[in-house]
N, C-alpha and C positions, 0 to 999 in steps of 0.2 A: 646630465649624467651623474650620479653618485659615485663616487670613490670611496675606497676603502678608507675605514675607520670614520667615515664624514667626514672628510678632508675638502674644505674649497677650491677651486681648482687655480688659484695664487697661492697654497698654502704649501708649503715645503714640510716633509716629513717630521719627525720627532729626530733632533739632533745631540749627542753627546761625544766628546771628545774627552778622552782619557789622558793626560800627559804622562813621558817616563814608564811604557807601560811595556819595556823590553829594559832588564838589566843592564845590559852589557855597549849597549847603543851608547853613542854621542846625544844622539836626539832619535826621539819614537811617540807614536801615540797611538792607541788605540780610536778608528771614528769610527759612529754608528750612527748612518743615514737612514733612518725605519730598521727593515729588518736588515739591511746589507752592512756588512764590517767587514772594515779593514785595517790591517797592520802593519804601520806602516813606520819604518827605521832609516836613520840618517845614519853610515860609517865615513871615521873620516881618514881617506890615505896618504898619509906623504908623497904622494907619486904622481903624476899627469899623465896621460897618452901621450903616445909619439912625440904627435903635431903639435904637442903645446910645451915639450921637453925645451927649457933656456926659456922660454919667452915672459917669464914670473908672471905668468896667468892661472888659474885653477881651471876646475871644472867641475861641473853637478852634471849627474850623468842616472839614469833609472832602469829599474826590473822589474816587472811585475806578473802576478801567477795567481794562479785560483787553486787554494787546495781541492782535492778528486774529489769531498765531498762537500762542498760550499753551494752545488748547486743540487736539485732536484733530483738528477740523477749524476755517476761516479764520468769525474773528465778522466780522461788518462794524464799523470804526468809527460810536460814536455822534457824529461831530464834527456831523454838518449836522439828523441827526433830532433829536439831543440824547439824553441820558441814559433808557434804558428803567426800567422798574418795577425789575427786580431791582438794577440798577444805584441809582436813586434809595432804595433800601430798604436798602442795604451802607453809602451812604453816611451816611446819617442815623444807623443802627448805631454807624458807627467814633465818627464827631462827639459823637453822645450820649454813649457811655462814655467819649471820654477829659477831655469837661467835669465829667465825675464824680468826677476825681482832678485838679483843677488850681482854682488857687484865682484865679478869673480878674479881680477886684479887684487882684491883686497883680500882676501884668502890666502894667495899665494899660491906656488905651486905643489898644490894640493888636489886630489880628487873626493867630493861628497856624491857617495853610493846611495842612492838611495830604494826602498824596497819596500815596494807595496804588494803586499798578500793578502787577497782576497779570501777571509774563513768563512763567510757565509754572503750569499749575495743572491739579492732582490733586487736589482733593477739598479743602475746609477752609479756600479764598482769604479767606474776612471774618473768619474765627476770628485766620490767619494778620496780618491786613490788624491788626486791632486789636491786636497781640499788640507787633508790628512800629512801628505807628505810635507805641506808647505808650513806646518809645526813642528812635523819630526828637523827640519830644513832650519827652522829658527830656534831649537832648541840646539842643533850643528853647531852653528855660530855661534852663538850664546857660548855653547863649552870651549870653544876655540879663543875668544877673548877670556876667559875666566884660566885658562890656562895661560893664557900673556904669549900665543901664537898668531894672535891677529890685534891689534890696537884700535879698528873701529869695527862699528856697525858694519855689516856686508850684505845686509838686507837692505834694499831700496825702496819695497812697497810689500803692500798686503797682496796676496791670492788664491783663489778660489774658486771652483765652476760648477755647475749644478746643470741638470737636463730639461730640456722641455719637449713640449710636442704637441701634435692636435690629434686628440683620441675623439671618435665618435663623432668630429665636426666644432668639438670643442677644445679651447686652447688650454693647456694643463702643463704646473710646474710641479717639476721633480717626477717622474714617474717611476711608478714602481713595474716589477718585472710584469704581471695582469697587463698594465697600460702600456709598456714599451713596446711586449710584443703584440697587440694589437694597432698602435698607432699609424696613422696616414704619413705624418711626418714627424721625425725623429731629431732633438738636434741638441747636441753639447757643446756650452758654453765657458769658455777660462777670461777673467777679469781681475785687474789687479784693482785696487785698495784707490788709484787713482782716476778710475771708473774708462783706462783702457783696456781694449780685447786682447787677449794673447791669440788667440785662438775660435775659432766657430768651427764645429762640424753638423751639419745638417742634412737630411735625407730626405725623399719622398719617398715612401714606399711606396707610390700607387699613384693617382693624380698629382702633377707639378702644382705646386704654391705660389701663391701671387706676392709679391716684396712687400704688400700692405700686411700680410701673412707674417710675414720675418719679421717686420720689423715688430710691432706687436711679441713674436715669440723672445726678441729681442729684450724689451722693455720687463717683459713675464722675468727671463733669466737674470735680469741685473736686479729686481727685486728679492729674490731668492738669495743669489748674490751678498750683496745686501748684510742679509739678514745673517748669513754663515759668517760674513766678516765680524759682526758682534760675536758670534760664539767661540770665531777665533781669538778674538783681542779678552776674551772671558777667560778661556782655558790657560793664555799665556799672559796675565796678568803678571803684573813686575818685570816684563821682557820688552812687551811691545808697546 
């Protein structure tokens, strides 16, 4: 099957990351997975939740939203219903994986907000959203020891995730929006820098997969993988 642009179906889109590309942020970057971008900011608060009030722990905690005009046709903001399922489901995604490379003891008690907005999106927005956020996340800390409010590193590994799937009976990494919403099986991948999973989410839409299936889509997504981690350690040269 052909992909667009003649893409191989191991070959992961056209990737650039923009570092510092919100004023006001501790840490931000602009990434741009083919045609899907997103914006994604690190804020950092003196503050913790509740449960973590005394206990000199932090916390990395995330948000994430699709401007009404990023897709095809206008979403409605969620400002007044609040946050839908798919929406509440991305977020708690980003949040989880990048507590899984940050060592949040070493922070203190502090909260890193972090906020992925979705401006234009073709297929891959929470692959993108976490991929994104975990430079907005190391340029955080970065600012936090440069200011002499943290004394080490609080980054513990790299992280990353990228989608795959089987479109047409063939196995295909990164899929753009054409290929996701046609795909058999659907599945998003988070791995850190030390080649562990944080995360799988995987689907059939239509006939169940065989695990010789996974794994395989498996092996697709940590090459992908991979390859984002170069473009990470490129954009944050001098850091990481």
């Amino acid at each position: 099957m052909a992909r667009e642009n003649g893409r191989a179906n191991d070959q992961i889109r056209p990737v650039k990351i923009t570092r510092g590309y919100m004023k006001y942020a501790e840490g931000s970057c602009l990434i741009e997975l083919g045609e899907t971008r997103v914006v994604c900011t690190a804020s950092v608060e003196d503050k913790v939740p509740p449960f973590l009030k005394g206990s000199g722990t932090g916390w990395v905690t995330a948000e994430y939203g699709m401007l009404p005009r990023s897709c095809r046709t206008r979403n409605a903001r969620e400002l007044i219903k609040g946050p839908g399922g798919r929406t509440m489901e991305i977020q708690r995604l980003v949040g989880r994986a990048l507590r899984s490379v940050i060592d949040l003891k070493a922070i203190g008690e502090r909260t890193i907000w972090m906020d992925c907005d979705v401006i234009q999106a073709d297929g891959g927005t929470r692959t993108a959203s976490v991929t994104g956020a975990y430079v907005a996340l190391v340029e955080a800390v970065e600012w936090l020891k440069k200011e002499n409010l943290i004394k080490t590193n609080a980054i513990t590994d790299q992280l990353a995730a990228i989608s795959v799937g089987i479109v047409s009976g063939e196995e295909m990494l990164d899929l753009d929006y054409s290929e996701d919403s046609t795909a058999s099986v659907d599945m998003n991948l988070a791995m850190t820098g030390s080649g562990r999973i944080v995360e799988i989410q995987g689907t059939a839409e239509g006939q169940p997969f065989s695990r010789q299936k996974m794994n395989k889509l498996i092996d697709l997504a940590e090459k992908g993988i991979r390859e984002l981690f170069a473009i990470q350690k490129e954009a944050l040269a001098g850091i990481l």
